[in-house]
N, C-alpha and C positions, 0 to 999 in steps of 0.2 A: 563565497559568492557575493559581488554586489549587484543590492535591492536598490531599486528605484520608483517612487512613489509618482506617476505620471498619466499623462493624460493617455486613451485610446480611442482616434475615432472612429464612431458611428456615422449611421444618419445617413441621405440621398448626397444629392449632387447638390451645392448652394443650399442644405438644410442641416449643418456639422449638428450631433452634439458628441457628447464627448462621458464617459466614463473612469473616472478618477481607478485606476490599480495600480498594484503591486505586483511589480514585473522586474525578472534579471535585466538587469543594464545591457547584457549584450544582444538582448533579445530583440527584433524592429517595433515597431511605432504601434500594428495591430497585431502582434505576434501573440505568442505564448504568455501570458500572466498566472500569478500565484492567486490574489485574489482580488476581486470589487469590490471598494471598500464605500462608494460614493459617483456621484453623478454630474455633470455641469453642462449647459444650456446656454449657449450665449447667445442667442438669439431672444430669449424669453426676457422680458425685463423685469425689473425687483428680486427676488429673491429667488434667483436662477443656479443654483448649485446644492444641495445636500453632501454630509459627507458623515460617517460613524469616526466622530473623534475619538472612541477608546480605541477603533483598531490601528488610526493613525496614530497616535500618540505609540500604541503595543508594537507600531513596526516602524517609526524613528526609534524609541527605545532597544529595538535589537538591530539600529544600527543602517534604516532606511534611510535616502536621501532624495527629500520632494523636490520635484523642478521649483522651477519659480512661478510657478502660472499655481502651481497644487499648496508650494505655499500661502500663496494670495488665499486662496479659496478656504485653507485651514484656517489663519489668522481673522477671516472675516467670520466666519461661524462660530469660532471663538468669543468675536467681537458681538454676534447678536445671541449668541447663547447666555454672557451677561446681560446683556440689555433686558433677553427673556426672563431672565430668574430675578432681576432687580427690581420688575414690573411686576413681578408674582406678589 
């Protein structure tokens, strides 16, 4: 089975946000997902996305493949989780 690490939206009409899951590839856009791993807001400014990087990291390691929008969002959480722990 190919995993896909992508976005699902929510939200009204001109108000998206979006829920980062783990859903079969063949599955549509709000369909069926395995699980929520994270959240993203693009509307909201600054720091508009959350995500559990062990369970991202746990489902690339068995072989997931994030869009490109979900790896932005990995790599940037990455990017201020350093920043947090180098301020600690």
């Amino acid at each position: 089975m190919a995993v896909a690490i992508r976005l699902r939206r929510e939200g009204s009409l001109n108000h998206p946000y979006y829920k980062v899951v783990v859903a079969d590839k063949r599955s549509p856009r709000d369909g069926k997902f395995i699980e929520i791993i994270g959240n993203y807001d693009p509307k909201q400014t600054g720091d508009n996305s959350r995500i559990d990087l062990e369970r991202a990291d746990y489902w690339i390691k068995c072989g997931a493949q994030p869009s490109d929008t979900v790896r932005s969002i990995i790599k940037k959480a990455r990017k201020s989780g350093l920043l947090a722990a180098s301020a600690a």
